[in-house]
C-alpha positions in Angstrom: -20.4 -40.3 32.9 -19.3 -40.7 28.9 -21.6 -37.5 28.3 -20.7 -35.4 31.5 -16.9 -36.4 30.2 -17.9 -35.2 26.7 -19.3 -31.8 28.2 -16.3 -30.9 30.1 -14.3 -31.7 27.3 -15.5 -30.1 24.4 -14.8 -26.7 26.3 -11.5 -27.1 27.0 -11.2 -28.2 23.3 -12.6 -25.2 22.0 -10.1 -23.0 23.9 -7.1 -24.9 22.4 -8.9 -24.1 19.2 -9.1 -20.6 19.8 -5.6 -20.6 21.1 -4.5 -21.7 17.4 -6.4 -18.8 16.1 -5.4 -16.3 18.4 -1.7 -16.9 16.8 -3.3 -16.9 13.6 -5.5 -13.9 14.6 -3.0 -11.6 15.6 -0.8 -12.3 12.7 -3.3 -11.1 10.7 -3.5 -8.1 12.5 0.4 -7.4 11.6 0.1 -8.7 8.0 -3.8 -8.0 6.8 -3.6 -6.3 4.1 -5.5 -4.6 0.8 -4.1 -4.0 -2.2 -4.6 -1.4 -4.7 -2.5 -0.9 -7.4 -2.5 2.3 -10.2 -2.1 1.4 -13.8 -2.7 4.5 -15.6 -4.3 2.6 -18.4 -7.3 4.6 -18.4 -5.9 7.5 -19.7 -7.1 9.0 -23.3 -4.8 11.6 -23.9 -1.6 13.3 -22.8 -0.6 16.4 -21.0 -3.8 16.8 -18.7 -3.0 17.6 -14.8 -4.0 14.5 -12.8 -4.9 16.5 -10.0 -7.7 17.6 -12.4 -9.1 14.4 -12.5 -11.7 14.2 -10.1 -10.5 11.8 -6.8 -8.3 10.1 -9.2 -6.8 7.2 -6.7 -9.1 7.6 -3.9 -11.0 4.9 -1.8 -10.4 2.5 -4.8 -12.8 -0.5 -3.9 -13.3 -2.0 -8.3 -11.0 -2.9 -10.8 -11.0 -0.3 -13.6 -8.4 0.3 -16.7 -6.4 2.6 -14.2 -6.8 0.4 -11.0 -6.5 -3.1 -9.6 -8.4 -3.6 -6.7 -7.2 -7.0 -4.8 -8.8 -8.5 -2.6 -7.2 -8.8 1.1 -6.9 -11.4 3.8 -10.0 -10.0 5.6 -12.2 -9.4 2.2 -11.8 -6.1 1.6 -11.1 -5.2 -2.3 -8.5 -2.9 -2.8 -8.3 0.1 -0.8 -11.6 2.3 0.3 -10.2 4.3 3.1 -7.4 5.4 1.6 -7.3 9.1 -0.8 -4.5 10.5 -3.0 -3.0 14.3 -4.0 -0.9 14.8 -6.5 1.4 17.7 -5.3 3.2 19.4 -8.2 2.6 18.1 -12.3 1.9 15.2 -12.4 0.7 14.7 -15.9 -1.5 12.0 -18.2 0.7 10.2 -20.7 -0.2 7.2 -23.0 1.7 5.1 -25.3 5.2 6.1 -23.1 8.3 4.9 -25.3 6.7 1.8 -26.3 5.2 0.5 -22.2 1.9 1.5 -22.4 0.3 4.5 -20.1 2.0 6.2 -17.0 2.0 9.4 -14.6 4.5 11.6 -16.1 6.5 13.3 -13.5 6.9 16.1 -15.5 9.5 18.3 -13.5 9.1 21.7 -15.4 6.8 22.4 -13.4 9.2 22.3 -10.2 10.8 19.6 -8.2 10.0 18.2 -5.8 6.7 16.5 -6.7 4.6 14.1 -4.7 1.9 11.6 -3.8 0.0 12.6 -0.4 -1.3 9.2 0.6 -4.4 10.2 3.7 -6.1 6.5 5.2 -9.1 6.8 8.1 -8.3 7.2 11.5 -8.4 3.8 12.0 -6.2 2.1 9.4 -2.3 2.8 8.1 -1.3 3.4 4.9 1.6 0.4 3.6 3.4 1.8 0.2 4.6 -1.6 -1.1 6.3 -0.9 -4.7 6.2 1.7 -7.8 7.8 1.8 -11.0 10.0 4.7 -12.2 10.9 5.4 -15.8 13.3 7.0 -18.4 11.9 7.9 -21.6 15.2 7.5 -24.2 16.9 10.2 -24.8 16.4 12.3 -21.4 20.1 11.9 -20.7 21.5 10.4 -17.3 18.8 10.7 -15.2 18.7 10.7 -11.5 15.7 10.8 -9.2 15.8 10.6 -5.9 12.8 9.6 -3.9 11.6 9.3 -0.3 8.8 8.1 1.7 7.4 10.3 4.9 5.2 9.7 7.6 3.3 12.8 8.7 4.4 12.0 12.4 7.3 9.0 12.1 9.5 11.1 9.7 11.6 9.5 6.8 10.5 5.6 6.5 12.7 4.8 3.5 14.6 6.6 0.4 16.6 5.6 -2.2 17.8 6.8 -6.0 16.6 6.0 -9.3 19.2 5.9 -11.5 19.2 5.2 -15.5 21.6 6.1 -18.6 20.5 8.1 -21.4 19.2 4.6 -23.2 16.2 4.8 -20.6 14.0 2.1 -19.1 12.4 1.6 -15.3 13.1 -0.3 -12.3 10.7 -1.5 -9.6 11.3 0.0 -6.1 10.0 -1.7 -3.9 10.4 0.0 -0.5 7.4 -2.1 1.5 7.0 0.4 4.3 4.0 1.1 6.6 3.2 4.5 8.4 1.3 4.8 11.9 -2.4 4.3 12.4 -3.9 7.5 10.7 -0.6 9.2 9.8 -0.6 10.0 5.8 2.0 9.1 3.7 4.1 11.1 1.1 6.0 9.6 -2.1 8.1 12.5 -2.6 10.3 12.1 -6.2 13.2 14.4 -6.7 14.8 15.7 -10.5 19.0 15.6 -9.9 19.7 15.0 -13.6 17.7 14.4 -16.1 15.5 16.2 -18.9 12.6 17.4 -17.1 9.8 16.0 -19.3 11.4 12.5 -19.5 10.1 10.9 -16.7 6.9 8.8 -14.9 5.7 6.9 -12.6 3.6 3.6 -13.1 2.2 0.4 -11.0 2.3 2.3 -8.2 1.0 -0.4 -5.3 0.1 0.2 -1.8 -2.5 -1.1 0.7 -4.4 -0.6 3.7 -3.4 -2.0 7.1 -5.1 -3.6 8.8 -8.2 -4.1 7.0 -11.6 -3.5 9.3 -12.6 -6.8 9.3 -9.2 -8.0 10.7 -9.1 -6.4 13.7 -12.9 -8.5 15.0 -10.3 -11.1 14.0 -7.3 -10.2 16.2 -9.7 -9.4 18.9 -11.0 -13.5 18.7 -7.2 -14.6 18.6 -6.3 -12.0 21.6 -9.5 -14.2 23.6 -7.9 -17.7 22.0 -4.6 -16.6 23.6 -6.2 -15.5 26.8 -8.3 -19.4 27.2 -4.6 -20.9 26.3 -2.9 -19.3 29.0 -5.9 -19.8 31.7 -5.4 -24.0 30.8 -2.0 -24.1 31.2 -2.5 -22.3 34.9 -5.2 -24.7 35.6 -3.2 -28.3 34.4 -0.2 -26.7 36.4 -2.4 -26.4 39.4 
């Protein structure tokens, strides 16, 4: 009778478990997540069109000098099914008043530019922060930038505002678009010198990863066995 008690049990045990993970599970559906971010530090020299630079930002999946790949909740490194245009000049810069090598936003060329963030079908695209930068002397600069999903519409703007002294803030917006809708970082010149401005750390992810949703499908079972025991002890 110990063993046949033993043999029932474990069961019922297992479902509890897999109730625990099925929270677990599908909160890793809502927050899996991997990173990539763009340094620029690979650049050599200054002035050349990034959008020469053959797939410059796409399907990072390796650290490089221009990219840090993280490594996400369901263990995928940085961000494979993700590619990038850069709309408009985006330029090469290193050494930019003394912090190293950015993406120059240089607005001679027209304004607005942009980033055209495209994932896979399957996955959303999760633009988490970006720095944006004066170079002294450009005057009172103001930028204003925006973030659009190809079917949701506006997801977040703001304004990047700096005195003629120059430095950069963070922005740190943190928004997600649809399953398989791209994403556009659109950056707009209202003051400024033309040639005084860049973009750097620019950090976004995947959502989910792949390999998180096989684990939101075991927490969606976990959650199923959960609510089956609690109809059977109530009957």
């Amino acid at each position: 009778m110990k063993s046949t008690r033993r043999r029932i049990g474990k069961p019922a045990t297992d479902v509890r478990k897999l109730a625990v993970l099925g929270g677990a599970g599908l909160g890793l559906i809502c927050g899996a997540k991997a990173d990539s971010t763009i340094t620029f530090q690979g650049f050599t020299d200054n002035n050349t069109s990034i959008s020469s630079l053959p797939g410059y930002g796409d399907n990072i999946s390796l650290s490089t000098p221009d990219y840090i790949a993280s490594l996400g909740l369901g263990g995928v490194l940085g961000t494979p099914n993700i590619s990038l245009d850069w709309l408009g000049q985006w330029d090469t810069y290193t050494g930019w008043d003394g912090r190293g090598s950015v993406g120059q936003s240089d607005f001679n060329g027209g304004s607005p530019i942009s980033i055209l963030f495209t994932p896979t079908p399957d996955l959303a695209v999760r633009v988490a922060s970006f720095d944006l930068d004066e170079w002294q002397g450009g005057g009172d600069g103001n930028i204003s930038w925006s973030l659009t999903g190809s079917t949701s519409g506006e997801l977040a703007t703001g304004n990047f505002v700096m005195n003629t002294a120059g430095g950069r803030k963070t922005i740190s917006p943190g928004v997600t678009g649809q399953v398989g809708e791209a994403v556009t970082l659109s950056l707009q010149l209202n003051s400024g010198g033309p040639s005084y401005f860049a973009l750097d750390n620019l950090t976004f992810a995947q959502v989910p990863e792949p390999s998180a949703l096989a684990l939101g499908a075991l927490g969606a079972v976990g959650a199923l066995g959960a609510a089956v025991m609690r109809r059977r002890k109530r009957a």
